[in-house]
N, C-alpha and C positions, 0 to 999 in steps of 0.2 A: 384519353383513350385512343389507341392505335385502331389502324383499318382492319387488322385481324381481332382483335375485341368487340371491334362495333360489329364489323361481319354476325358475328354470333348471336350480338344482343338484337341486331338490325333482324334478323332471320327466325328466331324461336319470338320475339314479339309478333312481327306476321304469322306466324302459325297459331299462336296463342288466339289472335284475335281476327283472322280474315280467312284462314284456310280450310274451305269446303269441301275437302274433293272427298265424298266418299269412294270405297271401295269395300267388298264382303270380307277381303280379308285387314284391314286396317284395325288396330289395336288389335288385332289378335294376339296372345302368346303360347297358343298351344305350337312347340315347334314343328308337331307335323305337316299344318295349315299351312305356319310359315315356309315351309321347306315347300311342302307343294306349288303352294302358288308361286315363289319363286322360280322352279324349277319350269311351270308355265310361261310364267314371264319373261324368259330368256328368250331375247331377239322376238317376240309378240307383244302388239300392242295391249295395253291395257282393255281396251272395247272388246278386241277378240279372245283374249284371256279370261276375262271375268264369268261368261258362260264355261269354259272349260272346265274351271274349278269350281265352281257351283256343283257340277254335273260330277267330277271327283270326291267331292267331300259326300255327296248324296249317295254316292255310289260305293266307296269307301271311309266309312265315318272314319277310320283310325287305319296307322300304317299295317298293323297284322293283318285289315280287311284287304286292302291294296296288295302287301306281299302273297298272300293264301290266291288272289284272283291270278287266271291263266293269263299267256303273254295274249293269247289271239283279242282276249276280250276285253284287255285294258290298250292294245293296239285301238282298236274297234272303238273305246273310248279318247281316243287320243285321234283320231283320222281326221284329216284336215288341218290339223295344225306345225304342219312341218317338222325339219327338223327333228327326224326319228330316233336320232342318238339318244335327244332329250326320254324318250321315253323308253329306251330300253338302259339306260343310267337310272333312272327313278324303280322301274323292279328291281334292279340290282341294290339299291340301295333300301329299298323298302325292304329287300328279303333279307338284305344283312343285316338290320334292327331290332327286324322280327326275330331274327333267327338264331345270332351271332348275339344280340343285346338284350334281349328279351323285351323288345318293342319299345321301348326307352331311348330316344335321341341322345347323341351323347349332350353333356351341360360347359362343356370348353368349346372353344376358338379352334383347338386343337383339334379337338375329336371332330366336329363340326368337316373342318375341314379337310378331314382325312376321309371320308366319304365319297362315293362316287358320285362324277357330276356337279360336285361342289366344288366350285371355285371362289376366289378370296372374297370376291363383291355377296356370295351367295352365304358363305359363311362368316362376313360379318352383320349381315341384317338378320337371319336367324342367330347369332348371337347377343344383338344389340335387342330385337322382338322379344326374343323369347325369353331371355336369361336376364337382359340390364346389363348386358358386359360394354364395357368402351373400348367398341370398335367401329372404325367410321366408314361407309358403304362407299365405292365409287364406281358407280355406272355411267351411263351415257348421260342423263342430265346432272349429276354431281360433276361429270369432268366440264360440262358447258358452261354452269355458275361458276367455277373456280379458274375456269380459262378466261374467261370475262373479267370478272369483279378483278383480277391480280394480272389482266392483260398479258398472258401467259402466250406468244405469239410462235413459237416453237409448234410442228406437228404432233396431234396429241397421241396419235398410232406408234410416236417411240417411245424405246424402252425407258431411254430416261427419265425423258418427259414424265409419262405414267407412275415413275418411280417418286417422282418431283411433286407431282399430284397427290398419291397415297398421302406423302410427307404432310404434305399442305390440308389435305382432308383430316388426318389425327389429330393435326396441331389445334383446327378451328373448330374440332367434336367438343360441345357440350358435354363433360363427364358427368355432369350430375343427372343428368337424363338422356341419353343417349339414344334411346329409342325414338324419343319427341327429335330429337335432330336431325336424324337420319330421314325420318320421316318427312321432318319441315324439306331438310334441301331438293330431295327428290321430287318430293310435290311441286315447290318451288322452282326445280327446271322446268318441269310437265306444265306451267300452268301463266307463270310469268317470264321465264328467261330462257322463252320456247325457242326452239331451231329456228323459226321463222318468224318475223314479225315480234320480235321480244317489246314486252309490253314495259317500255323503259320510263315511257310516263306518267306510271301508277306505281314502279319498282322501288319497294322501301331500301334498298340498296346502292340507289341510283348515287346517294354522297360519296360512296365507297367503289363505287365502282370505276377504277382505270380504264377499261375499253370504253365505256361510256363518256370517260372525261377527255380521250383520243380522237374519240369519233369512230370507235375499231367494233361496236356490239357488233356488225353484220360480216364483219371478216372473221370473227373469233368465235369457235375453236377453229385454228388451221388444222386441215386432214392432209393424208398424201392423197395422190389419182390414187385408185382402186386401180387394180390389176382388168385387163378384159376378160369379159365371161365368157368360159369355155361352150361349143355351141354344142348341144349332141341331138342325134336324131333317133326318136323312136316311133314304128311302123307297129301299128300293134293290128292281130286278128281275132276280130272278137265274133269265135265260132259258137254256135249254138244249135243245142237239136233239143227241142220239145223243153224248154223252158233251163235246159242245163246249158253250164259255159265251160269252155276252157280256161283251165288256172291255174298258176304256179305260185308259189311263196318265194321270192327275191332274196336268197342266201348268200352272194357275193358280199362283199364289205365293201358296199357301192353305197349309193345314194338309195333308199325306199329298202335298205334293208328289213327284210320280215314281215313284210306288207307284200300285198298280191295283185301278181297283173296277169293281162292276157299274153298272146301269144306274142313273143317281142320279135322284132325284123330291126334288129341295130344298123344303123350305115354310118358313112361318112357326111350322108349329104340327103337331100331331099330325093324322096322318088314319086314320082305323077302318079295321078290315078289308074293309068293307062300301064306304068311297069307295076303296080300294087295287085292291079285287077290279075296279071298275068304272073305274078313271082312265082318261082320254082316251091315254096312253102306251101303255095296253097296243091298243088298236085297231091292227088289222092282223096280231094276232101271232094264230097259228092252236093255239089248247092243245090238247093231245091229252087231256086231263078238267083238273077243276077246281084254280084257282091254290092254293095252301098256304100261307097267311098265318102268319108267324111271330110269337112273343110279342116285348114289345118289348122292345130292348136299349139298353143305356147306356155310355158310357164318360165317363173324367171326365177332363179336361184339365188346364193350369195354367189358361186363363185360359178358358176353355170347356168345355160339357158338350154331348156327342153322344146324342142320340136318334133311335131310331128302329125301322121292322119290314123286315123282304125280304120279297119274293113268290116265290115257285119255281113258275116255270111249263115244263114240257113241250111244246116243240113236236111240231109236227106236220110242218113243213117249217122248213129253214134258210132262213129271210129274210135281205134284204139287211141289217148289218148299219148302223146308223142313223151321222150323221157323227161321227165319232173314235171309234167302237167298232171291233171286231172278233170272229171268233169265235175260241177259244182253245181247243185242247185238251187231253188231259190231260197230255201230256209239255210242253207252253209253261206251264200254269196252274202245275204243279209245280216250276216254278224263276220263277214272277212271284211276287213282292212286294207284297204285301195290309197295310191296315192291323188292327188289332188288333179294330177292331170288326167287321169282316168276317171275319176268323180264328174269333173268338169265334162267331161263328153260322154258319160251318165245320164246327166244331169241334162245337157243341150241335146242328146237325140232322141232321151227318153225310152232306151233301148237297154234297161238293167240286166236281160233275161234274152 
């Protein structure tokens, strides 16, 4: 038996008999579930995802539930988990189902992946889950075991590469269960042939594996550098009179598209407390005492990092409110949709209202 044979036989044995990892949606095959939670699972970790779609599936047993719900309030359900394309690709997709299919996922590879949002890794695990079609997943722990076990020392971010990978992932797919495979390997990076610390000396793999026989598990996979993250700055004014805020909905094709912030003050660069307390923005606004300059916050992006401070000022009268804000009270504010850096200094000043 060859290393790509045992590979296989080595890998659905430890799932058969050693692999625990539950999850809610595990052996599932309704493909909405599957597609849901996938769709959460892009770039989130499992711990953070599993409340997500819990609170999804409760909230939308079936895709007609999910496509009929408004954007504000499956936004609202979706808040704090980044990544907001993700969820305006899933109403879009839920509505075509609904709408376009009569709520019926398509049952190909093809159709699967002709969907929005759905990319190859997304529509071969909702094909493989749902349907038993063989197709073989490759996500971030499927490229780690097969960059390993086959000592693949090439960066795995290129095109080839990946190309080289897919190859190598169909060849070594269990076809007569495919489901069970896809699941074993994945599990199987998550659990033994982790990014860090790979558990090589309980790895039923460990015969077949070449970076193990090199001495290479802790170099392999090679990545490139990552590009530096772009810095931006936002100054927000979080005006209030009598329990209402100022608010607008983020319409640009930015980052927090359709999600809502305060009053934004963009710069190039950081500005003190001292030029915030006195900016030309706030002229006209009548405080009832002085602004509250906040410490500053950060969030970190993929390809960007967000800084910045709020102001909480107390009016004294409700002004008009400037063009595409409005004022929001506390039963609208409590089902809008904030990003995580505004949550976050929600959340630290305790100052919702």
């Amino acid at each position: 038996m060859d290393g790509m044979e045992a590979f296989t036989g080595l890998l659905m044995g430890w799932h058969r008999s050693s692999n625990r990892r539950e999850m809610p949606w595990k052996g599932e095959r309704d493909p909405y579930r599957i597609w849901l939670s996938e769709i959460i699972l892009q770039q989130t970790r499992v711990e953070q995802g599993r409340s997500y779609y819990e609170r999804f599936v409760e909230a939308y047993p079936t895709v007609c539930d999910l496509a009929a719900a408004s954007d504000e309030e499956v936004f609202k359900h979706w808040e704090g988990l980044g990544y907001y394309s993700r969820c305006r690709n899933l109403l879009a997709t839920a509505r075509h189902v609904a709408q376009a299919l009569g709520g019926a996922f398509p049952s190909t590879h093809e159709g699967i992946l002709s969907l929005k949002g759905v990319g190859p890794y997304t529509a071969a695990a909702i094909a493989s889950f749902a349907y038993g079609l063989p197709h073989a997943v490759l996500d971030g722990n499927v490229i780690r075991v097969l960059a390993r076990c086959f000592a693949i020392r090439e960066p795995v971010t290129g095109l080839a590469v990946r190309r080289r990978l897919m190859m190598l992932a169909d060849s070594l797919l269990d076809r007569t269960d495919p489901a069970a495979y896809n699941q074993a390997i994945m599990d199987f990076g998550a659990t033994v042939c982790r990014p860090m610390s790979p558990k090589c000396g309980e790895c039923p793999l460990s015969g077949v594996c070449q970076s193990r026989a090199a001495g290479l598990q802790d170099a392999i996979p090679v990545k490139e550098a990552r590009p530096e993250r772009r810095v931006r700055w936002f100054h927000y004014i979080h005006a209030v009179h009598q329990g209402h805020t100022l608010v607008r909905e983020r319409r640009a094709r930015d980052i927090w598209r359709n999600l809502h912030e305060l009053v934004l003050l963009e710069g190039d660069g950081p500005l003190s407390p001292e030029a915030l307390a006195t900016h030309p923005a706030l002229e006209g606004l009548m405080p009832a005492g002085s602004p509250i300059i906040s410490e500053e916050f950060r969030q970190m992006l993929t390809h960007q990092e967000i800084r910045g401070r709020f102001v909480r000022i107390v009016l004294c009268d409700r002004t008009p409110a400037p063009e595409g804000y409005r004022w929001a009270g506390p039963e609208e504010l409590g089902r809008t949709a904030f990003p995580k850096f505004i949550l976050t200094y929600f959340a630290k000043s305790g100052n919702f209202t």
